[in-house]
N, C-alpha and C positions, 0 to 999 in steps of 0.2 A: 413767261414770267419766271423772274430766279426766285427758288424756294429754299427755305431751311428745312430740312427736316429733323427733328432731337428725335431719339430712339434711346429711350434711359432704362435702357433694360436692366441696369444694376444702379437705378437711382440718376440725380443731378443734384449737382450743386454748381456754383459759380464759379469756379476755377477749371471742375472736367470741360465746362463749358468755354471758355478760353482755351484750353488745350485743344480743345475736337475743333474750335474756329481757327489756329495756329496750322493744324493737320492738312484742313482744306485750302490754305494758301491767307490767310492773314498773317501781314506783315509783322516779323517778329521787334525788328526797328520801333514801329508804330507803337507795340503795348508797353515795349523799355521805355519807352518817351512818356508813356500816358500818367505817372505821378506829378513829374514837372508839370505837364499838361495839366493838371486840377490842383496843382500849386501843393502840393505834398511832397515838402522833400526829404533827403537823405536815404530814399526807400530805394531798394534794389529788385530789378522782376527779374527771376530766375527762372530758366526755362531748360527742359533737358526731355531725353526720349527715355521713355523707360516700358519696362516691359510688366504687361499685367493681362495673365491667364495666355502667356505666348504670344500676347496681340502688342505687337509697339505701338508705346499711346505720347502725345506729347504732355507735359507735364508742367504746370504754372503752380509758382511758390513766391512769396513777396516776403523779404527781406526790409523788415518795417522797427524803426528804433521803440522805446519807449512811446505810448501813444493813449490818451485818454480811451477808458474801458467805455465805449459807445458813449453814443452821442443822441440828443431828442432832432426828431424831425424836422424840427425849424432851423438846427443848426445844419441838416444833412441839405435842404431844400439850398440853401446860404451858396453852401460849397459848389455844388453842383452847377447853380446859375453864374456863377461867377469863374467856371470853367472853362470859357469860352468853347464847348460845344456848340453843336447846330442846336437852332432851336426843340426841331423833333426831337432829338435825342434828348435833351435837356430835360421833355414834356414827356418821356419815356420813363427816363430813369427816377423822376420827380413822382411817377405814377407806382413805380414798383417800390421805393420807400414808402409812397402813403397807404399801396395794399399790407406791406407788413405791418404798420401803426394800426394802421383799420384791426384788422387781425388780431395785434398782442392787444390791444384796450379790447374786441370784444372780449375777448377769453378774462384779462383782469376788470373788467368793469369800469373803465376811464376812456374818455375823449382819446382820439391818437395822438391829440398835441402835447397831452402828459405823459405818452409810454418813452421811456430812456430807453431805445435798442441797445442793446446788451452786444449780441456777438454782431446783428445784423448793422448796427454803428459803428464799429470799426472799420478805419482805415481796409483792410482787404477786401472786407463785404463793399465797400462804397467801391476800391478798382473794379472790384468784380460786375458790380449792378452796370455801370458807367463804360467801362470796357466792352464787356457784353452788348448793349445796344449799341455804342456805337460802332464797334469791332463788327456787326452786321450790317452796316451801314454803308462802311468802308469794303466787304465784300459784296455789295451789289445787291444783296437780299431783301425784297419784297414783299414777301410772307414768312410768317413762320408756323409750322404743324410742330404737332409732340406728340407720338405713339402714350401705349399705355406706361404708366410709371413703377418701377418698382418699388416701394416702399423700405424695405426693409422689416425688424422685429427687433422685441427688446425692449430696452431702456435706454435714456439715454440723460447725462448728466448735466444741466444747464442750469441758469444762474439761479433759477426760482427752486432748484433742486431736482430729487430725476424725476424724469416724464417719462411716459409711453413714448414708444416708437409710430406714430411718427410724432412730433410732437406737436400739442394742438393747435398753435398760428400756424404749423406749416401744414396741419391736416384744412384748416379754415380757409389757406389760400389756395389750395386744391379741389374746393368744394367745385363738381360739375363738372371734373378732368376724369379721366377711367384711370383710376389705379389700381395694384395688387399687391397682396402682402408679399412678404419672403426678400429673397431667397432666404432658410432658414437658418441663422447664426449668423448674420451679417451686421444687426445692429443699425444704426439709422443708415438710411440710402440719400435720402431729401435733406437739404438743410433749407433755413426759408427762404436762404437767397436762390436756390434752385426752385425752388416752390414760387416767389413770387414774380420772377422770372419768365416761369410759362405762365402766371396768371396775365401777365400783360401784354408778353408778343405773340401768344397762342391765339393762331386763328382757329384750334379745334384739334383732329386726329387726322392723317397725313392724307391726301388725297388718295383715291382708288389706282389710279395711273399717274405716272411721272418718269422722266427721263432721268437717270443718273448721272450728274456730271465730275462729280468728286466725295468721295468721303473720308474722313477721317477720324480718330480716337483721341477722346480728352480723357486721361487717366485720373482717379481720383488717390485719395490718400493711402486709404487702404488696399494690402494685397493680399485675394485670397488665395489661398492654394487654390487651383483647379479650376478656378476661373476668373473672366476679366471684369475684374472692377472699374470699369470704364462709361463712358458716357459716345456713343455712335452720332456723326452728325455728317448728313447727307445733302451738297448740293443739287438742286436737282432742279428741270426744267417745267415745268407745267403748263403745259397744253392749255393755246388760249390767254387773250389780254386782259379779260375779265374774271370776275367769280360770282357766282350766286350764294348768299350766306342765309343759315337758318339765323333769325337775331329776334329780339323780344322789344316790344314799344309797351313803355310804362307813361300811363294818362291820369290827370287826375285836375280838378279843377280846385280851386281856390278863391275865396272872394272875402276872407275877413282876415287879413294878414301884414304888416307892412311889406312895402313893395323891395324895400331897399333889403330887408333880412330874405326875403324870397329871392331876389337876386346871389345873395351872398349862399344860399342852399342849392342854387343851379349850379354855381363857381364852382362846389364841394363835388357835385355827381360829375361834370366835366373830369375831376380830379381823380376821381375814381373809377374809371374808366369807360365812361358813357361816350360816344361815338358822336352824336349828335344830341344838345340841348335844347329845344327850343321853347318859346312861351308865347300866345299873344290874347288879345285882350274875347274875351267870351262876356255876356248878357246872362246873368244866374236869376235864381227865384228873386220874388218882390223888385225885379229892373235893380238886382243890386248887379252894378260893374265889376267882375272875375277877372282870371285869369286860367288860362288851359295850359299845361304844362305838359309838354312830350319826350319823353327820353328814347333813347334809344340807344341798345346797347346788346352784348352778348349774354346769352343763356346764363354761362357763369357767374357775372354783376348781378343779374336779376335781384336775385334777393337782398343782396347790400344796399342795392338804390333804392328797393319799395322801403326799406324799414330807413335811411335814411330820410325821404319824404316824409314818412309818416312820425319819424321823430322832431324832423327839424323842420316842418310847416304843420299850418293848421288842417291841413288836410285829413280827414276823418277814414279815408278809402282809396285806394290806387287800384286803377283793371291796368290787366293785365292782358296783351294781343301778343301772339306769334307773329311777324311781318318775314318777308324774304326782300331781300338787298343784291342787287347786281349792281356789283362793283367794278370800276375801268381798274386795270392795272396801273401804278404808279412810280414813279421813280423820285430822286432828286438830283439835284445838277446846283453848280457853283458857279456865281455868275461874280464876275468884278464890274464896280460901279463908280465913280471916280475913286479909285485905290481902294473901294471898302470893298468884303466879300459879302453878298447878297445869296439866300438858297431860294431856290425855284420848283415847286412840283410840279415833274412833267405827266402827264396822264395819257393814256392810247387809246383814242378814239375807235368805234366799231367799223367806220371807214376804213381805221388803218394809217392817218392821220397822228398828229401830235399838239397836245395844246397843253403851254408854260403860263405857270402863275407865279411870278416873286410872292415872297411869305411879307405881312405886312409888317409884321414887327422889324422884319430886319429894313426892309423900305424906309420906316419911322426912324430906326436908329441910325442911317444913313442919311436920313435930311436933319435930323438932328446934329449930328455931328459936321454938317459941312453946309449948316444955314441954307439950303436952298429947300423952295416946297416940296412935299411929300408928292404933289403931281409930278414935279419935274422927275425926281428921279425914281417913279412909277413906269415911265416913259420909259427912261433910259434904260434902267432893270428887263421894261419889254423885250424893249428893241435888242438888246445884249442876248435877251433868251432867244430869242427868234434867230438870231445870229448863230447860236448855238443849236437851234435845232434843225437847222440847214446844211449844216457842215455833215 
């Protein structure tokens, strides 16, 4: 399985993160193209080697005209779907927008459809979240690990005025990661687009064993004397099709609710990064007709989805179980379907085997677009993967 591995030993943000992905062999072509790609234009991606603490790191800057000072959620979710991305990626970057609004309303006390991201709405933060996912996409990567983080010290100046270092949406999106303060005088390390970054592709902290297959340095802004302000990100091979995960199943039963708003509260933990949502119909006291509700999700979400539950259903109490998850290794693939492209996740059986699934929204927007049933070209989508996993 190809793996990421980030090592932020002097912090992340979204741009060292581009650079350290540039380092390891992502196309520089691919990220100049990616404004036009999300329909942003007249912006320029500047790219250059530069040197920080003697370590040559590669170095991403965007060259962006006058440009509204952030943007609310609804406007970012807009952009993004209409990027013509893969859909995963779309459902990535769509998730690491809603942990920072989650984030800045806890901290101000509003919904996330009220918070205006400030620096995390601009034009850069948006290449950077969008670039990022799918710039790992484009290099083959399957997983991703993040050593412990360095945080930084200080203050730092932002729109709400100065904060502590780190600052609280990005300490909130880090909540369940191992961080550590310092290095001492360095001032913030995290910004929240680094922070909400590892909240969503972080499978955890890097595995015990792994094969090195490339590394490279994403440089960040600053340079200190004496050492490198950099961001380390390691290709690497890991042993094994599958994984075993620690993950946490949130339970909670329901019976006095409308069905349609409890729907619209499963929609909300999908969004948040729950893994799997499921619901189905349970027998409560007095033969009143319920519903059981199971999430499932990472250590980290835990607490966002219990107090979500418990705020947005009638739900009086959620338990909480520890479960363990073996996971098949996954890929994706690009299949063409009469002239539309179609994505396919392919997964590796413990035989050693291969078995392809076309994604169905893109199946739907293919019989959609060319009048034929969503069977027919279900079919065809197969038979295309199959094709492809023969060769």
């Amino acid at each position: 399985m190809r793996a990421a591995i980030l090592d932020p030993f002097s912090g992340i943000a979204g741009d060292m993160t581009l650079g350290a992905m540039l380092a390891v062999g992502l196309d520089p072509a691919w990220l100049r193209a990616l404004p036009d790609t999300l329909g942003l234009r007249d912006i320029k991606v500047e790219i250059q080697e530069v040197i920080r603490g003697e370590i040559a790191c590669q170095k991403v800057d965007f060259d962006i005209p006058p440009q509204p000072h952030g943007r609310h959620i609804t406007e970012i979710r807009e952009l993004v779907a209409r990027s013509g991305a893969p859909e995963d990626v779309r459902r990535r970057a769509d998730a690491a927008f809603t942990a920072i609004a989650t984030a800045e309303g806890a901290i101000h006390g509003m919904p996330p459809e009220a918070v205006h991201l400030h620096e995390v709405g601009a034009v850069d933060a948006i290449l950077d979240v969008v670039g990022v996912v799918w710039g790992l996409e484009q290099l083959g990567v399957e997983r991703v690990f993040c050593g412990t983080i360095a945080l930084g010290d200080g203050t730092v100046k932002a729109a709400h005025g100065i904060l502590p270092v780190p600052a609280p949406a990005t300490l909130k999106l880090l909540e369940g990661h191992p961080v550590r303060p310092g290095p001492e005088n360095s001032g913030e390390l995290v910004t929240p687009t680094g922070a909400a970054l590892v909240r969503v592709l972080s499978s955890g902290p890097p595995p015990r064993e792994y094969v090195p297959v490339t590394s490279g340095f994403g440089a960040g802004t600053k340079d200190f004397r004496g050492r490198a302000n950099a961001l380390r990100l390691i290709l690497a091979d890991v042993e094994g099709g599958e994984t075993r995960e620690d993950l946490i199943e949130i339970v909670c039963d329901i019976d006095d609710m409308n069905p349609e708003y409890l729907a619209a509260t499963l929609d909300r933990a999908r969004d948040r990064g729950a893994f799997d949502v499921t619901s189905f119909a349970a027998m409560m006291k007095h033969g009143r007709h319920g519903t059981r509700v199971e999430i499932l999700c990472r250590p980290v979400d835990a607490g966002s989805l219990e107090s979500l539950m418990l705020d947005e259903t009638t739900s009086i109490g959620v338990r909480r179980r520890s479960v363990q998850r073996r996971a098949l290794s996954r890929t994706v693939i690009r299949i063409t379907v009469l002239g539309h492209e179609i994505s396919a996740k392919v997964v590796a059986l413990p035989n050693g085997s291969r078995r392809a699934k076309p994604e169905f929204v893109d199946v739907q927007r293919v019989a959609l677009a060319t009048g034929r049933p969503l069977q027919d070209i279900s079919t065809l989508a197969n038979a295309e993967a199959e094709r492809q996993l023969q060769r």
